[in-house]
PQR file of N, CA, C, O and H, with PARSE charges and radii, in Angstrom:
ATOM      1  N   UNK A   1       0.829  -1.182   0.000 -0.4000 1.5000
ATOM      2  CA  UNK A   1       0.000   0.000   0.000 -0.0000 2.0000
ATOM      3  C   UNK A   1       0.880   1.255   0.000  0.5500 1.7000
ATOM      4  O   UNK A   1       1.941   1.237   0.624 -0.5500 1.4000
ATOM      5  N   UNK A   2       0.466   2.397  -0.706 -0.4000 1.5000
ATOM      6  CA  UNK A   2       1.385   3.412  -0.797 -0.0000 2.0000
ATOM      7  C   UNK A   2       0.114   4.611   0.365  0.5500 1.7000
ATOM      8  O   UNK A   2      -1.080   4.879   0.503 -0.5500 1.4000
ATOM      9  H   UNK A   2      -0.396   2.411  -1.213  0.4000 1.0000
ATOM     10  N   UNK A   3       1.118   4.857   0.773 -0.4000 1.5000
ATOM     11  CA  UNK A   3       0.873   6.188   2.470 -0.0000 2.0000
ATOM     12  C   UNK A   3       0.218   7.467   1.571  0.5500 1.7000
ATOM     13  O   UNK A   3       0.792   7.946   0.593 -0.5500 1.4000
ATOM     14  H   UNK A   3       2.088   4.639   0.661  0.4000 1.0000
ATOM     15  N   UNK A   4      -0.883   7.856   2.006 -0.4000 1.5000
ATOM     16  CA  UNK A   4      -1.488   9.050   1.183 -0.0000 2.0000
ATOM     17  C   UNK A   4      -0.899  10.033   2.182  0.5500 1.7000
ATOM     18  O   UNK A   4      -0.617  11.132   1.705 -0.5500 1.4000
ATOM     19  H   UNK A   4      -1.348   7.467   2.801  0.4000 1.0000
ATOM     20  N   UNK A   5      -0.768   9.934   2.886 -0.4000 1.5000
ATOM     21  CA  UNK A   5      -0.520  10.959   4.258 -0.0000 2.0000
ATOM     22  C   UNK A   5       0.289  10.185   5.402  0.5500 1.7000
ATOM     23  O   UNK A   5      -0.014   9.012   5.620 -0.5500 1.4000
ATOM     24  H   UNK A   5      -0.997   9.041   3.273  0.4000 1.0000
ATOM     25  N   UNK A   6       1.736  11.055   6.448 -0.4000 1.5000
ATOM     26  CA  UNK A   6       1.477  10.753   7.653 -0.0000 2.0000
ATOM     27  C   UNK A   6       1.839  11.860   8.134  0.5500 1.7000
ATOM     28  O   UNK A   6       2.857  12.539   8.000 -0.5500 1.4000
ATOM     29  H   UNK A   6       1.982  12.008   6.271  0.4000 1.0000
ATOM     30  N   UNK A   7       0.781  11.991   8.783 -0.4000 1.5000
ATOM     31  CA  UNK A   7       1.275  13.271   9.997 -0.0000 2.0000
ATOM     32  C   UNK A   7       1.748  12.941  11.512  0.5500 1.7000
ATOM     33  O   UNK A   7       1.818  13.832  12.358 -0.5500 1.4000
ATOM     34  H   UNK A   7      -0.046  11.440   8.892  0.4000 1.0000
ATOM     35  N   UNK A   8       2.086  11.511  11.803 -0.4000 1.5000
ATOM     36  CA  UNK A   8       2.768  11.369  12.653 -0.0000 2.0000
ATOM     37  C   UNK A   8       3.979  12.548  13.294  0.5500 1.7000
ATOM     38  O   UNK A   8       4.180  13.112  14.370 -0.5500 1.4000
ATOM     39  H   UNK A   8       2.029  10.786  11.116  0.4000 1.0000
ATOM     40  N   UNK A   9       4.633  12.516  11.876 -0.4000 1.5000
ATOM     41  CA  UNK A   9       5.821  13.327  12.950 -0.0000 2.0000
ATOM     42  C   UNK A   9       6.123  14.331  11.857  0.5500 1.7000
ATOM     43  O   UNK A   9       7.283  14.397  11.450 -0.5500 1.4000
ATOM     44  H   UNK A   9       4.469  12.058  11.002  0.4000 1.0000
ATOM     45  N   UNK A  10       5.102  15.193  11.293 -0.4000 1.5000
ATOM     46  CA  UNK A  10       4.964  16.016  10.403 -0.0000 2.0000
ATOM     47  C   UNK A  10       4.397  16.985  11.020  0.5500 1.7000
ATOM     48  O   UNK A  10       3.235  16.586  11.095 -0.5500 1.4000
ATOM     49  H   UNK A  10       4.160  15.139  11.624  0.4000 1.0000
ATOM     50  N   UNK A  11       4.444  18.170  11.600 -0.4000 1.5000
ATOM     51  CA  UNK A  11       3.596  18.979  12.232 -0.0000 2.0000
ATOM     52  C   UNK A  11       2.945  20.447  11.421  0.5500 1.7000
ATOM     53  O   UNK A  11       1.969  21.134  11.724 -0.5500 1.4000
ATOM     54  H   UNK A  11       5.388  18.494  11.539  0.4000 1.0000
ATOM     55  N   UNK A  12       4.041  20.594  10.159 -0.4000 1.5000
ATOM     56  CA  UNK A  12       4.062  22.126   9.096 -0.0000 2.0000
ATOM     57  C   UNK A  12       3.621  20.747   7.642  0.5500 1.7000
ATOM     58  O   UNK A  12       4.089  19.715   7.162 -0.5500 1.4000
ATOM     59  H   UNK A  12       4.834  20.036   9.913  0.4000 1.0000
ATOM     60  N   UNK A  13       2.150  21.897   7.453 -0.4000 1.5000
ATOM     61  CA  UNK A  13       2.367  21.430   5.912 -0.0000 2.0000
ATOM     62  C   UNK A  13       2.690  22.025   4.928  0.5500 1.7000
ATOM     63  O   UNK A  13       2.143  23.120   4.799 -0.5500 1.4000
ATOM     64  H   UNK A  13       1.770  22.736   7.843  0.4000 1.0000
ATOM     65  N   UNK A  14       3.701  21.592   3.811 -0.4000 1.5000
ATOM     66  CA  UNK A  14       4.116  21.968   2.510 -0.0000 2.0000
ATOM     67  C   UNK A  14       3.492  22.004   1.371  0.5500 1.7000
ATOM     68  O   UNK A  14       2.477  21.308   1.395 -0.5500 1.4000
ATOM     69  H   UNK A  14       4.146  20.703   3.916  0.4000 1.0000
ATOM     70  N   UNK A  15       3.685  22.538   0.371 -0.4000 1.5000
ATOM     71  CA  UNK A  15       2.907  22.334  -0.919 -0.0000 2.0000
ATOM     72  C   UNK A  15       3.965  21.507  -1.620  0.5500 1.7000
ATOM     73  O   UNK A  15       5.163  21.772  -1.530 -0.5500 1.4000
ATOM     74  H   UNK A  15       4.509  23.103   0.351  0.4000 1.0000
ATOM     75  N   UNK A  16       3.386  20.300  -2.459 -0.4000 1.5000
ATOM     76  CA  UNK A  16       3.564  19.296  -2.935 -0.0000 2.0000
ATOM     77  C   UNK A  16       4.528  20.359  -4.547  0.5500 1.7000
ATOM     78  O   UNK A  16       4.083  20.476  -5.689 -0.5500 1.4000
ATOM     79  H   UNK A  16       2.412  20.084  -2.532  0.4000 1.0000
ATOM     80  N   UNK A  17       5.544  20.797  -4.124 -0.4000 1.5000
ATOM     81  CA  UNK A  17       5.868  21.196  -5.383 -0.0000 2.0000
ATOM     82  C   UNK A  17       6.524  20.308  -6.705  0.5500 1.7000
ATOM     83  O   UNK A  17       6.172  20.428  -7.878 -0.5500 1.4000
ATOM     84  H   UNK A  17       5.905  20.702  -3.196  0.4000 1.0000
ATOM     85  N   UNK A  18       7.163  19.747  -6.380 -0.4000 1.5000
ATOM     86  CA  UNK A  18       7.505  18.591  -7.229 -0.0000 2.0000
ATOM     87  C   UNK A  18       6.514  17.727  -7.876  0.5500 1.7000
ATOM     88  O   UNK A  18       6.836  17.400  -9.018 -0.5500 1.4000
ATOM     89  H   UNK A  18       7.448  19.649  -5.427  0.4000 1.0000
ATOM     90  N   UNK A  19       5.545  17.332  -7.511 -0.4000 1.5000
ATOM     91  CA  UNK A  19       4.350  16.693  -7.911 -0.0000 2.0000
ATOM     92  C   UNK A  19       3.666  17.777  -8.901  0.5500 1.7000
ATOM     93  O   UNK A  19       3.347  17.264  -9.973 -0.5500 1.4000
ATOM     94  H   UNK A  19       5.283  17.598  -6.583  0.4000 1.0000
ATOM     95  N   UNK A  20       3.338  19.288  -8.781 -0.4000 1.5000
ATOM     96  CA  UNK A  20       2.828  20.315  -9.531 -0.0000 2.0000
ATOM     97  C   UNK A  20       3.830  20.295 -10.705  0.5500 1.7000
ATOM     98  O   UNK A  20       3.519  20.706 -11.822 -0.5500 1.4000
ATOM     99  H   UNK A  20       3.597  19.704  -7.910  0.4000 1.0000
ATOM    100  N   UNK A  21       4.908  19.854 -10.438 -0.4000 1.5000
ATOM    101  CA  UNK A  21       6.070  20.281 -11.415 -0.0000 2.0000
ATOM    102  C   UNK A  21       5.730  19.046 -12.716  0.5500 1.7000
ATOM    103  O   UNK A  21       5.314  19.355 -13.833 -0.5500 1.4000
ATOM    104  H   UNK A  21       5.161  19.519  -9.530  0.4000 1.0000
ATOM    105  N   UNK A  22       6.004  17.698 -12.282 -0.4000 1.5000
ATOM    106  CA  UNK A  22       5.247  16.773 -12.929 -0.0000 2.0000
ATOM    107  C   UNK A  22       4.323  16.299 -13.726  0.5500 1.7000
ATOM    108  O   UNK A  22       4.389  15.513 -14.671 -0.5500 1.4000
ATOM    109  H   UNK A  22       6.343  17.448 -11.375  0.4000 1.0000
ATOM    110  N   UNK A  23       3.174  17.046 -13.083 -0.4000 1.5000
ATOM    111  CA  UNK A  23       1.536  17.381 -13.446 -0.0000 2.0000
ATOM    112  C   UNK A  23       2.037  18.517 -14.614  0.5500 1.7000
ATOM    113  O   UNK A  23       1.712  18.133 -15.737 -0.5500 1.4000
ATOM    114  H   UNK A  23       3.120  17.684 -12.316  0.4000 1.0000
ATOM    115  N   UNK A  24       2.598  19.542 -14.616 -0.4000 1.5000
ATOM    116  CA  UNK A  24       2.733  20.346 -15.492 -0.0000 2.0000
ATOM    117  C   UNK A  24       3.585  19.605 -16.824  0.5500 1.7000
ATOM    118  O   UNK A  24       3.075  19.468 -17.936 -0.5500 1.4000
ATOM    119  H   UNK A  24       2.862  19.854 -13.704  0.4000 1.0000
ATOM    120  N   UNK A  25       4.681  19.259 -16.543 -0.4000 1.5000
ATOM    121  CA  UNK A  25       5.453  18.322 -17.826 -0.0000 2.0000
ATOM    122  C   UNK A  25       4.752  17.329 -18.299  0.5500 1.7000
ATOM    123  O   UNK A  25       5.013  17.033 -19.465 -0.5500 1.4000
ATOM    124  H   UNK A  25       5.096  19.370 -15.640  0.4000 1.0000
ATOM    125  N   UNK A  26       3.670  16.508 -17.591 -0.4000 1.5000
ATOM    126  CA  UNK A  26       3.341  15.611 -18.503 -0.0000 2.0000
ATOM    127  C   UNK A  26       2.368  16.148 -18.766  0.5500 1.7000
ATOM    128  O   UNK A  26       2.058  15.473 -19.748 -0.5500 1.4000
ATOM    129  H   UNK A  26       3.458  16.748 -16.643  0.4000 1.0000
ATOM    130  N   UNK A  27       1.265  17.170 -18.627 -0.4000 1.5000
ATOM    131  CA  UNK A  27       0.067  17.618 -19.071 -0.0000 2.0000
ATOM    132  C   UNK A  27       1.028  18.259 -20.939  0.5500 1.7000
ATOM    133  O   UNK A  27       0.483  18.233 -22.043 -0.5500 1.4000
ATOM    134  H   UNK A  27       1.517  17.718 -17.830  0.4000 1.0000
ATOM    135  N   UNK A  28       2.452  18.730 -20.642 -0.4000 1.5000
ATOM    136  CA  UNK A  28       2.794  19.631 -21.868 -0.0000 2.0000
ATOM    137  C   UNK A  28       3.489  18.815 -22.582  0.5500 1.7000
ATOM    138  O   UNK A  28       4.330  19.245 -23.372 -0.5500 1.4000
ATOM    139  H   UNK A  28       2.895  18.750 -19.745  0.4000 1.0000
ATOM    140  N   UNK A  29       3.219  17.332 -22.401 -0.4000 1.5000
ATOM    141  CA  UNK A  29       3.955  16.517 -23.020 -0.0000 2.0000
ATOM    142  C   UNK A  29       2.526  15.910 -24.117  0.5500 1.7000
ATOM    143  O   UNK A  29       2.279  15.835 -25.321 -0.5500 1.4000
ATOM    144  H   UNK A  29       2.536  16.983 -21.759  0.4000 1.0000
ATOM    145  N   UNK A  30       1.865  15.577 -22.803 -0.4000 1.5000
ATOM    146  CA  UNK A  30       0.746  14.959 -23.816 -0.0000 2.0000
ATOM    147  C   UNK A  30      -0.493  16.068 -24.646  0.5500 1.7000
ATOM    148  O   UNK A  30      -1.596  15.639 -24.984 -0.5500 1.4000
ATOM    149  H   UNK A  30       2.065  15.639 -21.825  0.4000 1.0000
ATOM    150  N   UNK A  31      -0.089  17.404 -24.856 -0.4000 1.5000
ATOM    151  CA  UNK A  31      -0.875  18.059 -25.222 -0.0000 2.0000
ATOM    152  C   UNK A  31       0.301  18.272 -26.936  0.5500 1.7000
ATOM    153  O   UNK A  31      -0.128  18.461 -28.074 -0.5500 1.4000
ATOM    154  H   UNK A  31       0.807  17.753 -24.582  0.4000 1.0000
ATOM    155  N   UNK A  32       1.894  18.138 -26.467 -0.4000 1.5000
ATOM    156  CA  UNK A  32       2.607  18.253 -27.655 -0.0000 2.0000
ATOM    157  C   UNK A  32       2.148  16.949 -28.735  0.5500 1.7000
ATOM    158  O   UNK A  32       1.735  17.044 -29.890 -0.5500 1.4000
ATOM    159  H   UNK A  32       2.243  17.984 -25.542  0.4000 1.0000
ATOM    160  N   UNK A  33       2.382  15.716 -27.903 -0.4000 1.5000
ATOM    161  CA  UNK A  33       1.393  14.540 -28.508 -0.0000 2.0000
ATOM    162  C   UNK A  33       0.488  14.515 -29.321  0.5500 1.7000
ATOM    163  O   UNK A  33       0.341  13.761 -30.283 -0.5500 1.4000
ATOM    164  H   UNK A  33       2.717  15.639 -26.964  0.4000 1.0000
ATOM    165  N   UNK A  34      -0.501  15.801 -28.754 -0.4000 1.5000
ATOM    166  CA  UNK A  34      -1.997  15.937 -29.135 -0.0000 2.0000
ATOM    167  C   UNK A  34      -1.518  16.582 -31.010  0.5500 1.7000
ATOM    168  O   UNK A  34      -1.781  16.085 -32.105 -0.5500 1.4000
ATOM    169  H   UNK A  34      -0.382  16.413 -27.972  0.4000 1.0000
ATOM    170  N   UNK A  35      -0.746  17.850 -30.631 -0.4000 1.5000
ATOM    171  CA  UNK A  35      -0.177  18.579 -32.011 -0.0000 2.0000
ATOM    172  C   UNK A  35       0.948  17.616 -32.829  0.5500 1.7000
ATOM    173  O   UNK A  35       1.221  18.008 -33.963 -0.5500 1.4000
ATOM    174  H   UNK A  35      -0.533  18.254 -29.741  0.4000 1.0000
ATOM    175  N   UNK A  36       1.536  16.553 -32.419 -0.4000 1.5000
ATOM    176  CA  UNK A  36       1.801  15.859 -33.023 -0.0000 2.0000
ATOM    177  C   UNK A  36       0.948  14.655 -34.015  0.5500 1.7000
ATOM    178  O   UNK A  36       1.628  14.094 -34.874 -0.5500 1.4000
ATOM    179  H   UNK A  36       1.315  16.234 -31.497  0.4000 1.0000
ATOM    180  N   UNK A  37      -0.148  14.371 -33.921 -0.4000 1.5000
ATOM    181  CA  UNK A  37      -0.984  13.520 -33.444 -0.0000 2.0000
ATOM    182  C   UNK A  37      -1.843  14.581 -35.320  0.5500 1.7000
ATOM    183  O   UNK A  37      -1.958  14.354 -36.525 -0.5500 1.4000
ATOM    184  H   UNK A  37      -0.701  14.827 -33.224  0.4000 1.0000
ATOM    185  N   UNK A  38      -2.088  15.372 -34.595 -0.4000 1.5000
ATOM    186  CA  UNK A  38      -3.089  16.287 -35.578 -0.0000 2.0000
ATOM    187  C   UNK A  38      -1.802  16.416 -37.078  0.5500 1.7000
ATOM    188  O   UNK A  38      -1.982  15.919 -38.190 -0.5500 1.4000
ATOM    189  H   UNK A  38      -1.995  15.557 -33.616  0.4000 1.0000
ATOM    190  N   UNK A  39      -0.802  17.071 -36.713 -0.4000 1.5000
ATOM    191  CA  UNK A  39       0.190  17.822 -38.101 -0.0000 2.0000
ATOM    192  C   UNK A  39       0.472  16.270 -38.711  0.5500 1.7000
ATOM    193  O   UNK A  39       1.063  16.364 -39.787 -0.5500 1.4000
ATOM    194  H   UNK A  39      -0.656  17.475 -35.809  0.4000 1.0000
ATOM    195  N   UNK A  40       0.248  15.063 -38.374 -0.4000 1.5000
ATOM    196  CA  UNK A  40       0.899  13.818 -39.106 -0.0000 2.0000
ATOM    197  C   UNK A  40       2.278  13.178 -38.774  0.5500 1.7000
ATOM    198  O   UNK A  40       2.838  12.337 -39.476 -0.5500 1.4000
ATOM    199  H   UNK A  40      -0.232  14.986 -37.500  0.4000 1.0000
ATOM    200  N   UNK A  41       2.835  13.790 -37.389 -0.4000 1.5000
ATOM    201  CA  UNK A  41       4.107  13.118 -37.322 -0.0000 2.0000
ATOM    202  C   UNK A  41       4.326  12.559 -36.045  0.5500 1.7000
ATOM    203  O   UNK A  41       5.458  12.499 -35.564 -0.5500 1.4000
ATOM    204  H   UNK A  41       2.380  14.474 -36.819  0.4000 1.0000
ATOM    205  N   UNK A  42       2.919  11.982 -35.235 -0.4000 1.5000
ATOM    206  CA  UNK A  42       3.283  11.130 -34.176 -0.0000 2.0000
ATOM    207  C   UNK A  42       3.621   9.461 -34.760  0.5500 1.7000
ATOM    208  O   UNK A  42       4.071   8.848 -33.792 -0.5500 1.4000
ATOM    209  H   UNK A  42       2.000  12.031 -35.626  0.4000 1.0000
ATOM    210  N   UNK A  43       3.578   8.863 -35.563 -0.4000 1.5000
ATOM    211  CA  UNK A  43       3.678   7.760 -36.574 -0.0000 2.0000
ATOM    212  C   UNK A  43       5.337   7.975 -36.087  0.5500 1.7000
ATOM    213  O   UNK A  43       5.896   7.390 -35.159 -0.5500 1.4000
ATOM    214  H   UNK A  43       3.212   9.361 -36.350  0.4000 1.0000
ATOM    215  N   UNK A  44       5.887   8.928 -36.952 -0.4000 1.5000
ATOM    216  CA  UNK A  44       7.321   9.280 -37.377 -0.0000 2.0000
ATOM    217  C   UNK A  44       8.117   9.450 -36.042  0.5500 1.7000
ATOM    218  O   UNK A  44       9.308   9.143 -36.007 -0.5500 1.4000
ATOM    219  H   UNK A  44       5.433   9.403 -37.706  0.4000 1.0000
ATOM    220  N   UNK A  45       7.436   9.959 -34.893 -0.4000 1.5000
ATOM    221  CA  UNK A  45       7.959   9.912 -33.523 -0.0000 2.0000
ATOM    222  C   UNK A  45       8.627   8.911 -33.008  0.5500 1.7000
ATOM    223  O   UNK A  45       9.816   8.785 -32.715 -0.5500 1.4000
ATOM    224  H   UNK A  45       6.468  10.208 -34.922  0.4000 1.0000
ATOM    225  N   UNK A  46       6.968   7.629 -32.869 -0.4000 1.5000
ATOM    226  CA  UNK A  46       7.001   6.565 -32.369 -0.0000 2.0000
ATOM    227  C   UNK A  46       7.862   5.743 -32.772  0.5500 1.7000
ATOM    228  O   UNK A  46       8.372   4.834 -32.118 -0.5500 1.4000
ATOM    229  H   UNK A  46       6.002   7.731 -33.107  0.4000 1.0000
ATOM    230  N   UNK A  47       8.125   6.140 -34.266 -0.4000 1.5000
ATOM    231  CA  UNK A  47       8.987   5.021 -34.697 -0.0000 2.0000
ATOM    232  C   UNK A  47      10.403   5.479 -34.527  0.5500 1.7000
ATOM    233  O   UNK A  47      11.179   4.566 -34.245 -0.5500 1.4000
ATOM    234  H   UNK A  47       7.710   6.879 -34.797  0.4000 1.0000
ATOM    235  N   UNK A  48      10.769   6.317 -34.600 -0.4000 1.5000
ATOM    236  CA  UNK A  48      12.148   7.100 -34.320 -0.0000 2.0000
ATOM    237  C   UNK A  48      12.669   6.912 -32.627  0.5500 1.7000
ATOM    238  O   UNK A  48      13.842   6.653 -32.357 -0.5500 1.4000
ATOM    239  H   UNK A  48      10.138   7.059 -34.828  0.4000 1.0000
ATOM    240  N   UNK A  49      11.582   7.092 -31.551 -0.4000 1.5000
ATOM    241  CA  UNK A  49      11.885   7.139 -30.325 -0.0000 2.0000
ATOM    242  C   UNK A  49      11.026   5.597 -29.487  0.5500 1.7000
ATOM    243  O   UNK A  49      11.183   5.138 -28.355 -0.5500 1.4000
ATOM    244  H   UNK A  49      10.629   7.303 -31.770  0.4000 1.0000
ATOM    245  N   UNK A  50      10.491   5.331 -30.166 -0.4000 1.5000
ATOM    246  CA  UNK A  50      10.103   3.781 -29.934 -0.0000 2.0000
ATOM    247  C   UNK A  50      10.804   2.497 -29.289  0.5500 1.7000
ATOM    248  O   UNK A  50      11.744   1.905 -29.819 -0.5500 1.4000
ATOM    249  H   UNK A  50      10.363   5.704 -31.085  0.4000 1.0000
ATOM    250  N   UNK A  51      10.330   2.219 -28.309 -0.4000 1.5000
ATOM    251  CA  UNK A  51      11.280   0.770 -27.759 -0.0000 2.0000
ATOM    252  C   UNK A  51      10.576  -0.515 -28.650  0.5500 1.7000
ATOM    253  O   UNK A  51       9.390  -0.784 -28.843 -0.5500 1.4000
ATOM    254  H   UNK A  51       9.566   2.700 -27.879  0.4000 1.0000
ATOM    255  N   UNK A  52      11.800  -1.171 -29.093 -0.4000 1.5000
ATOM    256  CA  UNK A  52      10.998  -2.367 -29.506 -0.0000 2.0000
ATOM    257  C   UNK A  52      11.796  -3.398 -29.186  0.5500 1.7000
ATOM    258  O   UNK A  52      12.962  -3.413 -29.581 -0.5500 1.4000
ATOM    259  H   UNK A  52      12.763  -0.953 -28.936  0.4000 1.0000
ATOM    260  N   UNK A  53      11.274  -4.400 -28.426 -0.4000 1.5000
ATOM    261  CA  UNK A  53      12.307  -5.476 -27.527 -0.0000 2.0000
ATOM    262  C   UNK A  53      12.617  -6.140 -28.404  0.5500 1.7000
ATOM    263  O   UNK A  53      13.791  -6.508 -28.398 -0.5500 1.4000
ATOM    264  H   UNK A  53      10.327  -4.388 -28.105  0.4000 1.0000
ATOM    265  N   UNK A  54      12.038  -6.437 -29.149 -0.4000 1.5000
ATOM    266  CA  UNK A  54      13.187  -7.791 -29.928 -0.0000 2.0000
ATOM    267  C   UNK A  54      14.159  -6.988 -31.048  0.5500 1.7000
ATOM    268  O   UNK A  54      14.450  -7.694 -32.013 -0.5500 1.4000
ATOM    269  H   UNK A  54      11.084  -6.138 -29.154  0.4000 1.0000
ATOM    270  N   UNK A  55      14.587  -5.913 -31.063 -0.4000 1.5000
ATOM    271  CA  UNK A  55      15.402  -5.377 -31.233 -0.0000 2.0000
ATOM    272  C   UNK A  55      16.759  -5.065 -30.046  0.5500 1.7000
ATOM    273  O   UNK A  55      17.921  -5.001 -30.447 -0.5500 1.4000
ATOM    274  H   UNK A  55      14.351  -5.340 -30.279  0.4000 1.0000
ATOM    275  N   UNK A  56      16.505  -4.943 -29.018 -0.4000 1.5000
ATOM    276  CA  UNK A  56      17.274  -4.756 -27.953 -0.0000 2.0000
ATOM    277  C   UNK A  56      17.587  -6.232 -27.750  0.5500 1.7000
ATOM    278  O   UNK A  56      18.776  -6.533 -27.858 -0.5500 1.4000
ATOM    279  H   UNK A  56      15.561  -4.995 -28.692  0.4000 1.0000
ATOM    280  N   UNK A  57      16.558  -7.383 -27.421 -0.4000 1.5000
ATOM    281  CA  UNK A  57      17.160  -8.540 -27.107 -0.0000 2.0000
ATOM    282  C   UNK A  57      17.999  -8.881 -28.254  0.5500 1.7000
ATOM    283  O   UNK A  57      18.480  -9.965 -27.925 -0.5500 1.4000
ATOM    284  H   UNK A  57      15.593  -7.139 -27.333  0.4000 1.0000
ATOM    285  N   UNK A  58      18.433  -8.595 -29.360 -0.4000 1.5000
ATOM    286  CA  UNK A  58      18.604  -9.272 -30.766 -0.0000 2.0000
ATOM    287  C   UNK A  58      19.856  -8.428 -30.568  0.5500 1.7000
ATOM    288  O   UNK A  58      20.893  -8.942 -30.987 -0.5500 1.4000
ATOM    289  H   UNK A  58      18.042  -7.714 -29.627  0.4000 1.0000
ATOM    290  N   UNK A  59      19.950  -7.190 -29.990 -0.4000 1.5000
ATOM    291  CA  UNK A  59      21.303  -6.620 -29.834 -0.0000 2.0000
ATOM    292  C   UNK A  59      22.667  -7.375 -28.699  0.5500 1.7000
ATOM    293  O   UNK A  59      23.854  -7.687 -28.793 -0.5500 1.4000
ATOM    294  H   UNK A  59      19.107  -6.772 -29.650  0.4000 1.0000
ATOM    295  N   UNK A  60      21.415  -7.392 -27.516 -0.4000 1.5000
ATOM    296  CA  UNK A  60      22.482  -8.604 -26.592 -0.0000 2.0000
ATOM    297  C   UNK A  60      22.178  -9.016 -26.519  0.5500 1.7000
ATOM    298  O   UNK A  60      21.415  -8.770 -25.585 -0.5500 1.4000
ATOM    299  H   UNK A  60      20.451  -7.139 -27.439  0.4000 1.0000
ATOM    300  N   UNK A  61      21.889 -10.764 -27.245 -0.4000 1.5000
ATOM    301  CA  UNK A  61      21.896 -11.697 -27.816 -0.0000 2.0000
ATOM    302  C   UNK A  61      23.196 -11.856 -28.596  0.5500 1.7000
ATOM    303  O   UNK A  61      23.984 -12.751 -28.291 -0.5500 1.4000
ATOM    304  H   UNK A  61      22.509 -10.964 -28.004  0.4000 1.0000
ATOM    305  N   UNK A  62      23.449 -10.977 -29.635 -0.4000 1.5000
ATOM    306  CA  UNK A  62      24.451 -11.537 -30.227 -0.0000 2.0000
ATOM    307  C   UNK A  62      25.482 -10.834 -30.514  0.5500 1.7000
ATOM    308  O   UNK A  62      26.445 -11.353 -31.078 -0.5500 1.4000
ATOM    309  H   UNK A  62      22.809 -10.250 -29.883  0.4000 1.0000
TER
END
């Protein structure tokens, strides 16, 4: 189980900045997606930045 909270021995609360930071990069990741997606070159992405395992196993493999 992952801890939503402990305030055991927490007494000041913080704002979760790192998490806002996150929320912001992937909201501007998947909205670049979105304009990728529309102009015709998420295809050309995927395949350029794409993992494909039996390419990696086929590399160490042999």
């Amino acid at each position: 189980m992952i801890p939503i909270s402990d305030n055991l021995f927490i007494s000041t609360r913080k704002k979760p900045i790192i998490i806002y930071w996150l929320l912001v990069i992937n909201i501007l990741l998947f909205v670049w997606e979105l304009k990728l997606e529309i102009s015709g070159e998420l295809g050309l992405f995927i395949y350029n930045w794409g993992l494909i395992p039996a390419k990696i196993y086929d590399a160490i493999a042999n």
